[in-house]
C-alpha positions in Angstrom: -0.8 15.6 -2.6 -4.6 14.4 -3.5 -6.2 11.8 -1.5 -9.4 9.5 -2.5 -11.7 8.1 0.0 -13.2 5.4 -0.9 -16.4 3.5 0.6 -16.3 0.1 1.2 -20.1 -0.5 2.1 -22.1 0.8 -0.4 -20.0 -1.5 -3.1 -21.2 -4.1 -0.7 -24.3 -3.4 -0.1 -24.9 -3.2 -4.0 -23.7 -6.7 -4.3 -26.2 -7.8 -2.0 -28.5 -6.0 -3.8 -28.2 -7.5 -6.9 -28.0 -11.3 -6.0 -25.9 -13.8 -6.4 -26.3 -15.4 -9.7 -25.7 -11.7 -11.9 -22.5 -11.3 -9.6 -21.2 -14.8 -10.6 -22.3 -14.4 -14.6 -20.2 -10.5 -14.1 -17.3 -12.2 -11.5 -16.5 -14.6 -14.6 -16.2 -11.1 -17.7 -14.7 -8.9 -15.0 -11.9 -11.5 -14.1 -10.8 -11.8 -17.8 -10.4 -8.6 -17.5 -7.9 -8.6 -14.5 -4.2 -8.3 -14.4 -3.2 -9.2 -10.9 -0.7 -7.0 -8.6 -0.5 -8.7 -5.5 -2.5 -11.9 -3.4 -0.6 -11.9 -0.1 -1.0 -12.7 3.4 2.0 -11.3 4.3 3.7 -7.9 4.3 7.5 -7.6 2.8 9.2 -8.7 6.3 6.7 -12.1 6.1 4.6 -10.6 9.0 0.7 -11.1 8.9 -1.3 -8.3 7.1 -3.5 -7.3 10.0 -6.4 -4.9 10.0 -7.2 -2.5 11.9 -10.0 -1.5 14.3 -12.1 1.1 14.1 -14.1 2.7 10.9 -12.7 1.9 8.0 -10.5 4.9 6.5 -9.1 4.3 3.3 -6.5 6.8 1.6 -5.1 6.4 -2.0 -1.8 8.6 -2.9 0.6 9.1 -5.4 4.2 9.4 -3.4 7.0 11.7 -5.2 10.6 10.9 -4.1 13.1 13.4 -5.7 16.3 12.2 -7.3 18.6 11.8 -4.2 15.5 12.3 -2.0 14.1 9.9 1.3 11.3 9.4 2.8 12.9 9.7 6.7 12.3 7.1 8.9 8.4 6.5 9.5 6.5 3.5 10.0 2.6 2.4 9.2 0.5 1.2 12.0 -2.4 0.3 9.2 -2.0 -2.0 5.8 -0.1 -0.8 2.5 -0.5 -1.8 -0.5 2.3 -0.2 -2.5 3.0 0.2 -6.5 5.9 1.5 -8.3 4.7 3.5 -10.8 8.0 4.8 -12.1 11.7 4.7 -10.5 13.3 2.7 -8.4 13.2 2.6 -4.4 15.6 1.1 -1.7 14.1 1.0 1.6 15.9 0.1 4.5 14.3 -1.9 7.1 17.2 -1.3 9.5 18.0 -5.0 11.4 15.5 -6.8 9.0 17.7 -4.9 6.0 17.4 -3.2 2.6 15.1 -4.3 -0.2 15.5 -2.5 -3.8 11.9 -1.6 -5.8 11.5 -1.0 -9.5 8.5 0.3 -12.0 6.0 -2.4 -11.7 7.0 -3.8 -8.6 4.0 -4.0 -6.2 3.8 -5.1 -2.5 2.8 -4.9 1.0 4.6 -2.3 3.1 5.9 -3.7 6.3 3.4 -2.5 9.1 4.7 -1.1 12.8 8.4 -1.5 11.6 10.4 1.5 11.1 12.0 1.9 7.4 13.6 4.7 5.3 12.8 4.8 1.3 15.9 6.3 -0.5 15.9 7.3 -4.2 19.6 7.0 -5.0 18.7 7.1 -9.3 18.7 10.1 -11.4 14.5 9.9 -11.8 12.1 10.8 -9.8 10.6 7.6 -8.0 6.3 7.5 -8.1 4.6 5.2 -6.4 1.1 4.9 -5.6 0.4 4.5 -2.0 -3.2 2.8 -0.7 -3.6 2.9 3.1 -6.2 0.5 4.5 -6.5 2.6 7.4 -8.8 3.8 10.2 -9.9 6.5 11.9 -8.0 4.7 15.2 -5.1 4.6 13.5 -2.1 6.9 11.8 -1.4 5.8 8.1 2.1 7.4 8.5 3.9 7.6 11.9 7.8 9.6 12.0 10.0 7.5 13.9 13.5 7.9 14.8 16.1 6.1 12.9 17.4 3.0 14.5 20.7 2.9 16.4 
């Protein structure tokens, strides 16, 4: 699986650089250019997106399910913004229960909460996985099933 870093403060720190009024003239081209995913607060169970402490750690991933294939129960104890790339996913959320993902679909993984993604199609399910993460914290975390 290949992971990208990415750095957070020199994209800032280029912004300050170049001032104000060229950001707003480029904010206005770029956003034409924008198809948005997801603008959330929330996670999928309606729980607050909360960041974590620590140096920020950020890991982007392409995840392969197999037809027939799960992900075992894990949870995240950092931020997730997930995209389904190609497939469809069921995830079970145990007590909270099951949502169903397809191709396009994008959202906010639930965060400390244990879950299970199955892939009960014929495809392979692909999704790209971006972990807002730390180095305090454990992107992924296996956790026993629930009783």
């Amino acid at each position: 699986m290949n992971f990208l870093k990415i750095g957070l403060v020199p994209a800032f720190t280029l912004a300050l650089a170049i001032g104000p009024s060229a950001v707003s003239k480029e904010s206005v081209q770029y956003k034409n250019l924008l198809a948005p995913l997801l603008q959330t607060e929330v996670d999928t169970l309606d729980q607050p997106v909360v960041y974590p402490p620590g140096t920020p750690d950020i890991t982007a991933a392409i995840v392969t399910i197999p037809s027939g294939g799960k992900t075992g129960w894990h949870s995240h104890e950092v931020p997730l913004f997930v995209y389904i790339l190609d497939g469809e996913v069921t995830i079970d959320y145990g007590d909270k229960g099951t949502k169903v993902y397809k191709k396009g679909d994008s959202f906010m993984e639930a965060m400390n909460w244990p879950h299970n993604g199955v892939n009960a199609g014929s495809e392979p399910v692909r999704i790209m996985a971006v972990y807002i993460g730390s180095d305090e914290k454990a992107d992924t975390m296996v956790v026993p099933a629930p009783k």
